[in-house]
C-alpha positions in Angstrom: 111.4 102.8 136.5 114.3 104.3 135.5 114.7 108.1 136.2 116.3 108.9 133.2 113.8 107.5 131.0 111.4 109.9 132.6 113.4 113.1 132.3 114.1 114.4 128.7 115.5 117.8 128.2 114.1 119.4 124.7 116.4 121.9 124.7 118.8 124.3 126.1 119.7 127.8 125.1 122.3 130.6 126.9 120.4 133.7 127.3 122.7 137.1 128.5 120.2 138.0 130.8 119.1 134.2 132.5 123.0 132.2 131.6 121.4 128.4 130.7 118.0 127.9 130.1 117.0 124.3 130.1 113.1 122.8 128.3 112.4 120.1 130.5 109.9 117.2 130.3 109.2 115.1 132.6 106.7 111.8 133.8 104.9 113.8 136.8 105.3 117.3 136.2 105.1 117.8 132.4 107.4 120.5 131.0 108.8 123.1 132.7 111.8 126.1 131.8 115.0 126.1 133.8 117.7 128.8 135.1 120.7 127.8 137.4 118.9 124.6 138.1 115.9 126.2 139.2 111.9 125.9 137.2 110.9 130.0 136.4 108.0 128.7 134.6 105.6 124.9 133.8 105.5 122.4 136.2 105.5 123.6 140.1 105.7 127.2 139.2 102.3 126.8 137.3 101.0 124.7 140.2 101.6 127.5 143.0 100.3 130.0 140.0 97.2 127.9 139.9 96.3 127.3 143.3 97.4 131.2 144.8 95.3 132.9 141.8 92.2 130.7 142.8 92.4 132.3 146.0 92.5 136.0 144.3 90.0 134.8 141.9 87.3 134.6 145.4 88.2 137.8 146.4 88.4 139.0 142.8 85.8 137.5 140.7 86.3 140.2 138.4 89.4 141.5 136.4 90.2 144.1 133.3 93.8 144.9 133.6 96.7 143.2 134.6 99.8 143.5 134.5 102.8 140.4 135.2 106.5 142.1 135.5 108.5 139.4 134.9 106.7 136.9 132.6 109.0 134.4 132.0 107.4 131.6 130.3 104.1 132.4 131.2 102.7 130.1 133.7 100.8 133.1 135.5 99.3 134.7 132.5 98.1 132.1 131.3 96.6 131.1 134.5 94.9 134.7 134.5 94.0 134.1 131.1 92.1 131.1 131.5 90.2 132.4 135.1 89.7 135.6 133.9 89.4 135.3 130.1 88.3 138.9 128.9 91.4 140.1 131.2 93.5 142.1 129.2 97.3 140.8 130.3 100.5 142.5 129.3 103.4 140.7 130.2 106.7 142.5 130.8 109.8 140.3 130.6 113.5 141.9 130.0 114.7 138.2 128.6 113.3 137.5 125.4 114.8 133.9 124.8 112.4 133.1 128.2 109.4 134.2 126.9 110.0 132.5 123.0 110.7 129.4 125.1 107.5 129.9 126.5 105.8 130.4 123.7 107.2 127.4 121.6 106.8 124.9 124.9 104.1 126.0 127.4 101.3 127.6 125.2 101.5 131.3 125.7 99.8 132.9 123.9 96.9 136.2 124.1 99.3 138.3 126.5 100.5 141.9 125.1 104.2 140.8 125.5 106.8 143.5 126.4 110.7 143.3 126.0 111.7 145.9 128.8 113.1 146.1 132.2 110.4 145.5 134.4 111.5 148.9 136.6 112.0 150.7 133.5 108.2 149.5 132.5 106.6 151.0 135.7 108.4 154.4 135.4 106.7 154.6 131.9 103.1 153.4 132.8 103.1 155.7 136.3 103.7 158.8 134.1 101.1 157.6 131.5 98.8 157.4 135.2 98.0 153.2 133.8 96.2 151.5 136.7 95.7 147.6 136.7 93.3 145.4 138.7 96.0 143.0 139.6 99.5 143.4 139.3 101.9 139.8 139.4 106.0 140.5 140.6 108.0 137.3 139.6 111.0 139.2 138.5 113.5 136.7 139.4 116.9 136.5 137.3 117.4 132.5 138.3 117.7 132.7 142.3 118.6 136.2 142.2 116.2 138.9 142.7 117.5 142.3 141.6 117.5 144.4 144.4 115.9 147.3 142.0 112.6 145.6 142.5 113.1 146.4 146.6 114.0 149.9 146.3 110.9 152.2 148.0 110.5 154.4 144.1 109.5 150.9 142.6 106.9 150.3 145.5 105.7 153.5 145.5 104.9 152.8 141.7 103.7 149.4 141.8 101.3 151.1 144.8 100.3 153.6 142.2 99.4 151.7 139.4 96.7 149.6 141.5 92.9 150.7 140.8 91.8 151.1 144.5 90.3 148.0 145.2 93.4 146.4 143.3 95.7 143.6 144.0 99.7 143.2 143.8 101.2 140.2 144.2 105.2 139.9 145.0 106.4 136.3 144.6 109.7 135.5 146.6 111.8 132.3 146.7 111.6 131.2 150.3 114.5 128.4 151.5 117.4 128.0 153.6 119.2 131.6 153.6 116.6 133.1 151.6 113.5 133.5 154.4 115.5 136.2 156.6 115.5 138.1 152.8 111.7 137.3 152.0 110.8 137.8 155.7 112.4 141.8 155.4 110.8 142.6 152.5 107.7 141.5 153.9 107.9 143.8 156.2 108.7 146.5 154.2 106.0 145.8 151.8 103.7 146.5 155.3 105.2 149.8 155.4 104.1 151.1 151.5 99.9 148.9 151.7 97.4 149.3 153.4 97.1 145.1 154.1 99.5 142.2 153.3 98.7 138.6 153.5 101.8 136.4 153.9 100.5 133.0 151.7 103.6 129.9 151.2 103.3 127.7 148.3 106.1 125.1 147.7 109.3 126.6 148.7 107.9 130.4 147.9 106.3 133.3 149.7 103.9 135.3 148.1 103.3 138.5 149.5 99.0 139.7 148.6 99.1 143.8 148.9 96.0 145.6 148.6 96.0 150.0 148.6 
């Protein structure tokens, strides 16, 4: 079969924040959103989405409040949305051409959305004392991730916006020169919660941090 008869693109858009985002459809893995080449949301991003939030889902049968900082097209919340369906999900994305795409392509839809920076965000919800069951960190800028999202005052926050028996999930790309990166802040998550289970989906690293 030929490979480009498999492989459409729907549409493409330049975004300040992301530079090109690319709608992609394809034979095996449905449609997906692009940024320097790589998915942010649809097709294997919603596969590692699916299978890592069935594993909270056993721990966590149970879920009011979440909150996803960095929801891109919306493959997690809508994940959360359908395994926990009386969740109430707000969605915090600073790139609002990413989250229209989302809408218009991969069926978002029931998630309070938020146009903010993501650091900004927590700042407002920790002196408003907000707490959220489970709280999703994909707050990638194509490969990049923003080295505000390290720093120990946004950890410190993400810490205090769990309920106690809450849940944060960081998500980190995880190839080539990226591990030694994923692997450090690993072990600086271990320094700010209590327990952190390393989990690798694809080419990612998810880092589970309970209080």
């Amino acid at each position: 079969m030929d490979f480009l008869s498999v492989n459409k693109v729907l549409e493409e858009v330049d975004s300040p924040v992301n530079g090109k985002i690319r709608v992609v459809r394809t034979l095996g893995l449905g449609t997906y959103l692009q940024a320097e080449g790589l998915t942010q949301s649809g097709g294997i991003v919603d596969g590692f989405w699916r299978r890592l939030l069935g594993k909270v889902k056993k721990e966590k049968p149970e879920i009011e409040n979440c909150l996803i900082l960095g929801l891109g097209g919306g493959s997690a919340a809508m994940r959360v949305k359908k395994l926990w369906p009386q969740a109430e999900v707000t969605g915090v994305d600073v790139d609002p051409l990413m989250v229209e795409l989302g809408r218009k392509y991969l069926g978002l839809d029931g998630v309070k959305e938020v146009i903010e920076d993501a650091s900004d965000f927590t700042i407002d919800a920790d002196r408003k004392s907000q707490k959220y069951d489970l709280i999703l960190i994909d707050t990638y800028l194509g490969s990049s991730y923003p080295p505000e999202f390290e720093r120990d005052d946004f950890l410190i926050r993400i810490r205090r916006l769990l309920e106690n028996n809450g849940l944060a999930v960081f998500n980190r790309l995880y190839y080539g020169e990226k591990r030694p990166a994923a692997m450090r802040f690993g072990a600086k998550l271990e320094r700010f919660f209590a327990k952190v289970d390393y989990v690798f989906p694809e080419a990612n690293l998810m880092f589970l941090c309970r209080r």
